[in-house]
DRENPA-3360 file (N, C-alpha, C; in nm, 2 decimals, always signed):
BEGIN
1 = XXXXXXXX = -4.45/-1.12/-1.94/-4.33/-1.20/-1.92/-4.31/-1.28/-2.05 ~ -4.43/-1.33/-2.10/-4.39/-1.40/-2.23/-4.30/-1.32/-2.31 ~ -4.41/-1.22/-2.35/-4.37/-1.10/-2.45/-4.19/-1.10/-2.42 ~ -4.17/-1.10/-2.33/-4.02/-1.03/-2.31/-3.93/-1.16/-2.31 ~ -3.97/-1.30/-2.30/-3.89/-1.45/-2.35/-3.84/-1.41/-2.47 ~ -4.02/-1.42/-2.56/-4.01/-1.43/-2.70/-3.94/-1.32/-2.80 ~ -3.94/-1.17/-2.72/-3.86/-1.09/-2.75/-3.70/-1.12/-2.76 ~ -3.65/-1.21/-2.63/-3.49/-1.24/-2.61/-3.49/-1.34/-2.73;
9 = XXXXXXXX = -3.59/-1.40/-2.78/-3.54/-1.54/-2.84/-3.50/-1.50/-2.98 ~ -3.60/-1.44/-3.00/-3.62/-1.36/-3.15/-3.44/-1.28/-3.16 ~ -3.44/-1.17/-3.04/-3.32/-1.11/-3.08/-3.16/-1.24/-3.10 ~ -3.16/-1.31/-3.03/-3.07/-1.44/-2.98/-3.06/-1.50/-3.15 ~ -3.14/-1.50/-3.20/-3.21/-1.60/-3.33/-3.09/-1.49/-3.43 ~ -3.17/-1.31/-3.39/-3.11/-1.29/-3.53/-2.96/-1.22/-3.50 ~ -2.90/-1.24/-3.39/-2.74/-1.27/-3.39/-2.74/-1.39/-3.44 ~ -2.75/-1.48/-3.34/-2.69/-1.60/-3.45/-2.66/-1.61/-3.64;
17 = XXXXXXXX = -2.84/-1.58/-3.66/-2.84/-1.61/-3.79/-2.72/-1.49/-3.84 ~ -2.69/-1.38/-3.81/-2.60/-1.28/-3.85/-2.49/-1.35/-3.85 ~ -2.42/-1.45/-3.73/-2.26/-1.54/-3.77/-2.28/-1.62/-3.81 ~ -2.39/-1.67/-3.88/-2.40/-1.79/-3.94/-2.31/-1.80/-4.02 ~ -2.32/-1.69/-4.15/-2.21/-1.72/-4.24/-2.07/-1.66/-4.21 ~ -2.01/-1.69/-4.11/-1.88/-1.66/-4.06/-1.83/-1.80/-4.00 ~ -1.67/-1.81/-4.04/-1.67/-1.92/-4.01/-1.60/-1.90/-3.83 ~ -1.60/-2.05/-3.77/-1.63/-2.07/-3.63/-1.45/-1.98/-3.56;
25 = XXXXXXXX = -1.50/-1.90/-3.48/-1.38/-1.86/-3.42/-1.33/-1.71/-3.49 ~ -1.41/-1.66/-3.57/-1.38/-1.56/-3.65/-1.39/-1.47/-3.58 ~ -1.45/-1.41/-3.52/-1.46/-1.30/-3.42/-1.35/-1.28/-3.30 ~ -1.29/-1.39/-3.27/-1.17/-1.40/-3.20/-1.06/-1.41/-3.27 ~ -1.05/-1.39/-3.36/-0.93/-1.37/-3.48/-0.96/-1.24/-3.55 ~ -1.04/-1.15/-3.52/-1.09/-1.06/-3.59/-0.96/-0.92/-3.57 ~ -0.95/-0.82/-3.58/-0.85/-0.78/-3.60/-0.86/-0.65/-3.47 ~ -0.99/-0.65/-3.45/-1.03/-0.51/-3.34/-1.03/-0.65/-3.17;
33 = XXXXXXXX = -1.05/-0.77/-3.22/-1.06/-0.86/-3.11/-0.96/-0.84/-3.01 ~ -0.98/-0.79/-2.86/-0.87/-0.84/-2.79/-0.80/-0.68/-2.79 ~ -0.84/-0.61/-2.89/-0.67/-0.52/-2.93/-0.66/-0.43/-2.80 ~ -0.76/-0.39/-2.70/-0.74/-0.36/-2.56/-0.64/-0.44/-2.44 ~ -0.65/-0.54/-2.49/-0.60/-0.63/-2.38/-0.41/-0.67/-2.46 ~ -0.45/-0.65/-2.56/-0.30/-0.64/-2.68/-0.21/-0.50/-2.65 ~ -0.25/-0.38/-2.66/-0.24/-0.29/-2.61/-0.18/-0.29/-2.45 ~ -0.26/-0.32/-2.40/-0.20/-0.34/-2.24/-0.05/-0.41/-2.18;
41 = XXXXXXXX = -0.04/-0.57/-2.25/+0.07/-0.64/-2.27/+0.20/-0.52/-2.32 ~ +0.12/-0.49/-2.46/+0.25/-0.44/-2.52/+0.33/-0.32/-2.40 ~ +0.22/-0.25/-2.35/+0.28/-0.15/-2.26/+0.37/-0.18/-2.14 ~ +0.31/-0.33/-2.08/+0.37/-0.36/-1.96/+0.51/-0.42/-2.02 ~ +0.50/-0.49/-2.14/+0.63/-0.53/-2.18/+0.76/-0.44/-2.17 ~ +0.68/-0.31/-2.24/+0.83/-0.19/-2.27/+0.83/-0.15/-2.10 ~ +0.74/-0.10/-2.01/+0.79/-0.10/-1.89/+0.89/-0.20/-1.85 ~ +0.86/-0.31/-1.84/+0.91/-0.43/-1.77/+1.06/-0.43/-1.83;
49 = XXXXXXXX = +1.09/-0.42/-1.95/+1.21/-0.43/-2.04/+1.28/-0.29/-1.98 ~ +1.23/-0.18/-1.94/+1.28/-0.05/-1.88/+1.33/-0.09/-1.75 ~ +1.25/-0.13/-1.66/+1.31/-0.18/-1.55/+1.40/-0.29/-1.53 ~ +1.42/-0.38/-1.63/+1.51/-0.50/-1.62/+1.66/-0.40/-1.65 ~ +1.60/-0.31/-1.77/+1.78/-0.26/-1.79/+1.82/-0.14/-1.68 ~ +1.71/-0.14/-1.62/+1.74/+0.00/-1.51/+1.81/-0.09/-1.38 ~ +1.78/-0.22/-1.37/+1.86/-0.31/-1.28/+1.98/-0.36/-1.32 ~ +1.97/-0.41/-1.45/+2.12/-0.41/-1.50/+2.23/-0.31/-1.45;
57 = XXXXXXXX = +2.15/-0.17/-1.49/+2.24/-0.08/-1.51/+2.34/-0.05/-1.36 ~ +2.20/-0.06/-1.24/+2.24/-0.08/-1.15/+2.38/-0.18/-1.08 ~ +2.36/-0.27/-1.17/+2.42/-0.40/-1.07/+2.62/-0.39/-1.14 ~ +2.58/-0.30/-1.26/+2.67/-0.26/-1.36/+2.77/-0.14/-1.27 ~ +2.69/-0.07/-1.20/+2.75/+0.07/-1.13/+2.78/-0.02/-0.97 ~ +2.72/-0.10/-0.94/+2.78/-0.15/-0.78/+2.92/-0.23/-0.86 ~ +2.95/-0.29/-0.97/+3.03/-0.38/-0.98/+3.13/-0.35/-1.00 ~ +3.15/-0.23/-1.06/+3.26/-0.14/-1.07/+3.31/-0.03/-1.03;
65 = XXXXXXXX = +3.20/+0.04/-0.90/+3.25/+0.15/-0.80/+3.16/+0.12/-0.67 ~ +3.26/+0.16/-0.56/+3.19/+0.12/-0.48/+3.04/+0.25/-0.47 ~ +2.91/+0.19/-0.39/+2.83/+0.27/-0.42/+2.85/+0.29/-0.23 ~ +2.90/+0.27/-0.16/+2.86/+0.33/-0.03/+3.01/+0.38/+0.06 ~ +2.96/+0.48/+0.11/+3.09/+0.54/+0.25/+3.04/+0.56/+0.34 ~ +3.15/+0.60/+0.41/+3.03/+0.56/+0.58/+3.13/+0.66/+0.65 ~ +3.07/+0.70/+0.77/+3.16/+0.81/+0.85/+3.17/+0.76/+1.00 ~ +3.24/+0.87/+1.03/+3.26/+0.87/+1.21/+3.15/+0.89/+1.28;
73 = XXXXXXXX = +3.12/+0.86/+1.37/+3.01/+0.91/+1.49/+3.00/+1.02/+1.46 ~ +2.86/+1.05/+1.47/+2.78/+1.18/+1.48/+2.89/+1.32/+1.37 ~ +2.95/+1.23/+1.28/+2.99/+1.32/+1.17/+2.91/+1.31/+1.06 ~ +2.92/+1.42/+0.95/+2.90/+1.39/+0.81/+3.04/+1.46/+0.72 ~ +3.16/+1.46/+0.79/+3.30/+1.46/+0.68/+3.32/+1.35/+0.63 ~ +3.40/+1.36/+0.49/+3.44/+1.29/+0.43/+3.58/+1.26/+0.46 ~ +3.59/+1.12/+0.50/+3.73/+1.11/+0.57/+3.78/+1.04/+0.41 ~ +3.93/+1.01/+0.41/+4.06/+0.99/+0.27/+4.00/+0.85/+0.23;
81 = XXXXXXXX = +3.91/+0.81/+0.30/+3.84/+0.66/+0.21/+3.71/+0.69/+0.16 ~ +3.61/+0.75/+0.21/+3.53/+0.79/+0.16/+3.56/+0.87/-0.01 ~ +3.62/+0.96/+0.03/+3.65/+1.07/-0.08/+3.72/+0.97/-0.19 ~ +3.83/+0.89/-0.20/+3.86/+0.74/-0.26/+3.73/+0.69/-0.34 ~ +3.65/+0.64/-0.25/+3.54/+0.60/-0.34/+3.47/+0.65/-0.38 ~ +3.47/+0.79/-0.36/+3.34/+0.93/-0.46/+3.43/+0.94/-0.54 ~ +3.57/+0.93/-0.59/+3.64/+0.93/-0.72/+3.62/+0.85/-0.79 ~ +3.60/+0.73/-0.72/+3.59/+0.64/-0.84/+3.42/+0.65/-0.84;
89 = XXXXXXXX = +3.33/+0.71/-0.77/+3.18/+0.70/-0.85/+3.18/+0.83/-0.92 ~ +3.29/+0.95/-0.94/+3.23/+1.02/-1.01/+3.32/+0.99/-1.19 ~ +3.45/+0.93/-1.16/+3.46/+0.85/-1.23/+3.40/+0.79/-1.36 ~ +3.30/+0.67/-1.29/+3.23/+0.59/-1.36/+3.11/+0.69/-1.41 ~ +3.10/+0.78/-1.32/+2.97/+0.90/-1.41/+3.00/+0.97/-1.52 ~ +3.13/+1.00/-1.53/+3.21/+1.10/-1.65/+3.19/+0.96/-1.76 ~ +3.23/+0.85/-1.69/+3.22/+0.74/-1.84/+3.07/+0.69/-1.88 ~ +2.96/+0.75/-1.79/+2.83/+0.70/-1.84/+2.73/+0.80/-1.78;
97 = XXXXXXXX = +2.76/+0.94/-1.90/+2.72/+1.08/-1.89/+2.57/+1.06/-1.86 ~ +2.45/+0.98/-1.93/+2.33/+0.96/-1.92/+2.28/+0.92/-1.82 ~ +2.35/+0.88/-1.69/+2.28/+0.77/-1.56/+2.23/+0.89/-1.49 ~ +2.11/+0.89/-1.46/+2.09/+0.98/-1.32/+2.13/+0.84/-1.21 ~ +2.15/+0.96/-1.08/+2.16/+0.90/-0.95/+2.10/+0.97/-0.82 ~ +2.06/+0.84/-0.74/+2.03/+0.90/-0.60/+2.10/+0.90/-0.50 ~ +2.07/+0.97/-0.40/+2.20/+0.96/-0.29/+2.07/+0.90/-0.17 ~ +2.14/+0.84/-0.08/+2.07/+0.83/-0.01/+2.14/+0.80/+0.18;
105 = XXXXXXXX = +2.11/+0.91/+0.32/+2.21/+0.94/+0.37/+2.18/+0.85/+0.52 ~ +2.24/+0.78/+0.61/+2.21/+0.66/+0.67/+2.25/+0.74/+0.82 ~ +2.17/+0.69/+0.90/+2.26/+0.70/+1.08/+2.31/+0.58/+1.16 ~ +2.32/+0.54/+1.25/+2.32/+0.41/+1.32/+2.19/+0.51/+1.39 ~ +2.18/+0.41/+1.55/+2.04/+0.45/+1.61/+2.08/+0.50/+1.74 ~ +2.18/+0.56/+1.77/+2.24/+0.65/+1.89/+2.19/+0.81/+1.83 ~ +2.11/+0.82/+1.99/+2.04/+0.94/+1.97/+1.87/+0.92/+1.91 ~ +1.83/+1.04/+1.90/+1.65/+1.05/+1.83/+1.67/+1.03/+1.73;
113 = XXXXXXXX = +1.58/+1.00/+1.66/+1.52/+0.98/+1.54/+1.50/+1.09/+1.46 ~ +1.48/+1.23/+1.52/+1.45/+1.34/+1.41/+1.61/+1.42/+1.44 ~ +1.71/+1.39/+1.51/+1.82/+1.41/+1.49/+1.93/+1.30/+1.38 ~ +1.87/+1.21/+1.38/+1.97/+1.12/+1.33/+1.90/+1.11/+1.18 ~ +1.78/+1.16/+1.14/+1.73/+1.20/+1.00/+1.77/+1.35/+0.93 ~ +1.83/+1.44/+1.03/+1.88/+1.56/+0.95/+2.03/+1.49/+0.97 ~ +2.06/+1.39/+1.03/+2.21/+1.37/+1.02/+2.27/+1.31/+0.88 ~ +2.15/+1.21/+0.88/+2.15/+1.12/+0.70/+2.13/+1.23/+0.61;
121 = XXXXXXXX = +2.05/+1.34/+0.64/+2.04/+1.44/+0.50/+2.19/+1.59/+0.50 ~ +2.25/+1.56/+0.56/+2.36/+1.58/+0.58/+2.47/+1.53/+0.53 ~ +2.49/+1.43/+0.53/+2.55/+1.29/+0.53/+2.52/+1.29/+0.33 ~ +2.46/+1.25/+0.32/+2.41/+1.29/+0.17/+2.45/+1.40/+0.09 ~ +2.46/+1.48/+0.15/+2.46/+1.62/+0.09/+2.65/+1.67/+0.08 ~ +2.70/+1.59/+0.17/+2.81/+1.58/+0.15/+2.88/+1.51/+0.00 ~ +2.83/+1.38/+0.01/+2.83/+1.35/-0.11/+2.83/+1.41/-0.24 ~ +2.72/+1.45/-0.25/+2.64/+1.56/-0.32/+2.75/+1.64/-0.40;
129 = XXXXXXXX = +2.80/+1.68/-0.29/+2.90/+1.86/-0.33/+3.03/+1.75/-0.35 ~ +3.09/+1.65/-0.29/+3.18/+1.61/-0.32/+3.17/+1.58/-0.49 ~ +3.07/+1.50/-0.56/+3.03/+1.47/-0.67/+3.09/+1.60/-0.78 ~ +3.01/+1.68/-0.73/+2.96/+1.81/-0.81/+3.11/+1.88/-0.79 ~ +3.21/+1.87/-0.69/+3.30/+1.94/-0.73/+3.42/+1.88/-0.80 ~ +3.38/+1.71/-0.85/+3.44/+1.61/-0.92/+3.39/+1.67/-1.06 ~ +3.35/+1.70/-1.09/+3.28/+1.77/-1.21/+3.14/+1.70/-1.26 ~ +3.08/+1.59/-1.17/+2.96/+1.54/-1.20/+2.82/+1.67/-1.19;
137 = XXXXXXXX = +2.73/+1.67/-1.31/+2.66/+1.78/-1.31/+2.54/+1.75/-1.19 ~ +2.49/+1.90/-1.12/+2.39/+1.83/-1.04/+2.26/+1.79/-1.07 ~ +2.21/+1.84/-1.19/+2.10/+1.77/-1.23/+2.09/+1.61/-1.26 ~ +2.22/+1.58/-1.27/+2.22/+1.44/-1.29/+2.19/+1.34/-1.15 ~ +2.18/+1.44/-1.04/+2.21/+1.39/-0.87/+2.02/+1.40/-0.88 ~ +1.95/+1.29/-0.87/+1.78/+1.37/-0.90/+1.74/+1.40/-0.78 ~ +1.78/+1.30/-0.67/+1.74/+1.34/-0.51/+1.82/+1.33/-0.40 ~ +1.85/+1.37/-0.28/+1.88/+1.36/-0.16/+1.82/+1.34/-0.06;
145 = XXXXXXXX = +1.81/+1.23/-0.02/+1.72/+1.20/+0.09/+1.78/+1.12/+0.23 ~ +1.70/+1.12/+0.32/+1.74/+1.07/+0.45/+1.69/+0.97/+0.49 ~ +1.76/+0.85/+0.51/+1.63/+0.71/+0.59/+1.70/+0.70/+0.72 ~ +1.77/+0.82/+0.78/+1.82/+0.80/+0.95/+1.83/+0.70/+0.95 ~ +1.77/+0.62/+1.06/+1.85/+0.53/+1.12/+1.74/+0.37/+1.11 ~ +1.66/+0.44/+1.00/+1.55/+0.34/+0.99/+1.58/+0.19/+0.91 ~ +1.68/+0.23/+0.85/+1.76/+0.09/+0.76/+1.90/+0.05/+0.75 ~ +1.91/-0.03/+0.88/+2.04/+0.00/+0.91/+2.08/-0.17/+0.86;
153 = XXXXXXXX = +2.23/-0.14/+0.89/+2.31/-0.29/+0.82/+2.31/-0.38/+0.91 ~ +2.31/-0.32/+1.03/+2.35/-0.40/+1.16/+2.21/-0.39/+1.24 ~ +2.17/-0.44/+1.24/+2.07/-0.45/+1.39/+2.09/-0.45/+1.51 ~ +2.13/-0.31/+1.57/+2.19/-0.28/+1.72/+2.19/-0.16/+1.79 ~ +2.19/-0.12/+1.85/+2.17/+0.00/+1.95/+2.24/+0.06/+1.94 ~ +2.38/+0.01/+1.90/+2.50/+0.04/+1.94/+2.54/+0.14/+1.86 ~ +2.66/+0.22/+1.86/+2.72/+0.28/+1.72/+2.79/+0.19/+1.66 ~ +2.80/+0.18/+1.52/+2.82/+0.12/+1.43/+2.84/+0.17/+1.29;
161 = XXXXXXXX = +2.94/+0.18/+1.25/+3.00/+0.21/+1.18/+2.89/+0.16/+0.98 ~ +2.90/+0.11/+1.00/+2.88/+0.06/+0.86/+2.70/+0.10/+0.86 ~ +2.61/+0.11/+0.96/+2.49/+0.20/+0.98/+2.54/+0.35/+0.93 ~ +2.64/+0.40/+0.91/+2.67/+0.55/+0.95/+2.71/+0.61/+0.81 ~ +2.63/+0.58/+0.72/+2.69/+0.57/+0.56/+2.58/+0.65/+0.45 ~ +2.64/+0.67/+0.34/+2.56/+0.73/+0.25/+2.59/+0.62/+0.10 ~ +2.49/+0.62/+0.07/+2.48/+0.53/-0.07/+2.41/+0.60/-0.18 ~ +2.48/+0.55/-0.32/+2.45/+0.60/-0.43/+2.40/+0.53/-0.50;
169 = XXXXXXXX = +2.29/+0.55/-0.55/+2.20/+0.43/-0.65/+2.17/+0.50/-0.78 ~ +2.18/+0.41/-0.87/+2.10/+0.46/-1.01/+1.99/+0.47/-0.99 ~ +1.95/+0.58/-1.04/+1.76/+0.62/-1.07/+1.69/+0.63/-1.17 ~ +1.80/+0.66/-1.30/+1.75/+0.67/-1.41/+1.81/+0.69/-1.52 ~ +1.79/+0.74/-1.65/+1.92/+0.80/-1.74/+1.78/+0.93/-1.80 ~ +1.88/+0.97/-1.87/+1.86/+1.10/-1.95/+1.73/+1.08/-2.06 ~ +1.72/+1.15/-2.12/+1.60/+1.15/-2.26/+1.70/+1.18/-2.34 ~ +1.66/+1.02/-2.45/+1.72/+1.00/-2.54/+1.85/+0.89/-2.51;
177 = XXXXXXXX = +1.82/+0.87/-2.42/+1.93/+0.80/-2.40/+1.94/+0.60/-2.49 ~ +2.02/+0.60/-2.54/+1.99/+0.46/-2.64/+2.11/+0.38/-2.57 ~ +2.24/+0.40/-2.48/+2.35/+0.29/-2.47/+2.23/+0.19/-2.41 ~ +2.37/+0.13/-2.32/+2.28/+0.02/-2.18/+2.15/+0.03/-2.14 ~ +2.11/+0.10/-2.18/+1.95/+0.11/-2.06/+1.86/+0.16/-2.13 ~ +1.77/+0.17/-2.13/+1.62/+0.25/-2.17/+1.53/+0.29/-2.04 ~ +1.47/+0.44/-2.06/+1.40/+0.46/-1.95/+1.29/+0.46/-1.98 ~ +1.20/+0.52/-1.88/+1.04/+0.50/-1.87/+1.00/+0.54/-2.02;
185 = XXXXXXXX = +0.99/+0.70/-2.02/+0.99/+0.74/-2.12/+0.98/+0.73/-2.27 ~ +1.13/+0.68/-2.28/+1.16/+0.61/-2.36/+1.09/+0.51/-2.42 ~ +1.04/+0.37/-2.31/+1.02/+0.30/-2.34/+0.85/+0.29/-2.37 ~ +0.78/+0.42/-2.34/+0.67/+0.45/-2.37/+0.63/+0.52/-2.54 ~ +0.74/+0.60/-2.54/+0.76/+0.61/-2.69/+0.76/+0.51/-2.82 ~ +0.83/+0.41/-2.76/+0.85/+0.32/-2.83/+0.75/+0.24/-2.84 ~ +0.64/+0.22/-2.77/+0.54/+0.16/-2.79/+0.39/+0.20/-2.84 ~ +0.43/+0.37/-2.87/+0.32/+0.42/-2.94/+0.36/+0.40/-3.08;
193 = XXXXXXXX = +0.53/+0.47/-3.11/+0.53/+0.45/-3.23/+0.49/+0.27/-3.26 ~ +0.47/+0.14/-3.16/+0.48/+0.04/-3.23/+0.32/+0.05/-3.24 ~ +0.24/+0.08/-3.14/+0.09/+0.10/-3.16/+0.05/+0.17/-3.31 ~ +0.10/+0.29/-3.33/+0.09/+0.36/-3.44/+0.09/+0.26/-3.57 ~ +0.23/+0.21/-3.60/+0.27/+0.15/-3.69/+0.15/+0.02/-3.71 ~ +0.10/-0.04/-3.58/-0.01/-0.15/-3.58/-0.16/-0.11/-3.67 ~ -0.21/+0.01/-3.61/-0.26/+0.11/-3.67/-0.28/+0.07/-3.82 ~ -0.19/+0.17/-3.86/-0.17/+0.16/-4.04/-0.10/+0.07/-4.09;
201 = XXXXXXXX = -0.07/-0.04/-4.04/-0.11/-0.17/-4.11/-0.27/-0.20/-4.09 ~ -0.30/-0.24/-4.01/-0.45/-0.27/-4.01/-0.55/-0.21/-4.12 ~ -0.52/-0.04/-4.16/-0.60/-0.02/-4.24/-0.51/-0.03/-4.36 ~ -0.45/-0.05/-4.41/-0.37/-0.11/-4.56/-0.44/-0.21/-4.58 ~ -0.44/-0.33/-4.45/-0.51/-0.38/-4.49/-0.66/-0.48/-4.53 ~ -0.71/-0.34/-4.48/-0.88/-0.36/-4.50/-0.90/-0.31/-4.64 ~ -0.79/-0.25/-4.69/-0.85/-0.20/-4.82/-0.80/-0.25/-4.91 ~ -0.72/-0.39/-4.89/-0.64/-0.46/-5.00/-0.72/-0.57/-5.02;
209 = XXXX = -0.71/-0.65/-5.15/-0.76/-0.76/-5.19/-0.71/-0.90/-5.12 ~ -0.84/-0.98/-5.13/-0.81/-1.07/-5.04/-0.70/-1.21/-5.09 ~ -0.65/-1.26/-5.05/-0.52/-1.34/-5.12/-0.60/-1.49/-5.14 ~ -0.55/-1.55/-5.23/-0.58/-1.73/-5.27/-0.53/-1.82/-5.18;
% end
């Protein structure tokens, strides 16, 4: 047991003596110090900056077309108001070619549950073709999906109209895309080339002389 004190003390001794001549704090200023945990920030930053403009972008497409229609009982036609407002969302798509969008297709709660979830993907899909024969491309449409009657506006049993709807949300933009927004992607790119660039600075300058 001694043996193994005097062993730690000895090793303890000749760290120390190794920072001795460094001055205090240098190791936390060191250039490899931290660069894990530097690295990490930088990445959640360009995420976080991707999602802030992916909310913008959003709040940018509710403000200036409407993003929802709604139908008749146990329909999925597009009645002269609905179709109204898929002009003006395909509209705002011809003027901002890069957005992807989602559709997403609603029920009230009259009737089952696995009826009123092929009714929302219905309901959606109308949309869909409405878009696409406005001349919006469909790869820009990324999904169609159904949340029946599980998120409704109104809280009620009843039929209800404004439950009975399909909405359109931004999802994303294109590759490459530089207006309004930045995507995931994108914004992952951007932080290698900034990693990279950190990189070869660092070694420029380990090999340059030290300044006065």
């Amino acid at each position: 047991m001694t043996r193994i004190v005097i062993a730690a003390a000895l090793g303890a001794a000749t760290l120390l003596s190794a920072c001795a001549d460094r001055p205090a704090g240098s190791a936390a200023t060191g250039a490899s110090f931290g660069s894990a945990t530097a690295s990490n920030v930088i990445g959640q930053a360009a995420y976080a900056y991707a999602d802030r403009r992916l909310v913008a972008m959003s709040d940018k497409f509710r403000a200036e077309a409407p993003d929802t229609v709604t139908f008749d009982f146990d329909k999925a036609v597009l009645d002269a108001d609905a179709r109204r407002a898929l002009d003006a969302q395909a509209a705002w798509l011809k003027a901002h070619p890069k957005v992807r969008m989602r559709i997403y297709g609603h029920a009230d709660k009259v009737g089952s549950e696995a009826y009123n979830d092929r009714l929302g993907l219905r309901r959606a899909r109308a949309v869909v073709r409405y878009l696409v024969s406005k001349g919006v491309e469909r790869n820009r449409l990324d999904a169609v999906e159904s949340r029946g009657e599980r998120e409704p506006v109104v809280q009620t049993e009843e039929r209800e109209r404004r439950n009975r709807r399909a909405v359109t949300q931004v999802a994303g933009f294109e590759r490459g895309y530089v207006g309004d927004s930045m995507d995931g992607k994108r914004a992952l790119l951007g932080y290698k080339e900034y990693t990279f660039d950190r990189i070869e600075f660092a070694k420029a300058s380990s090999t340059s002389g030290g300044g006065g």
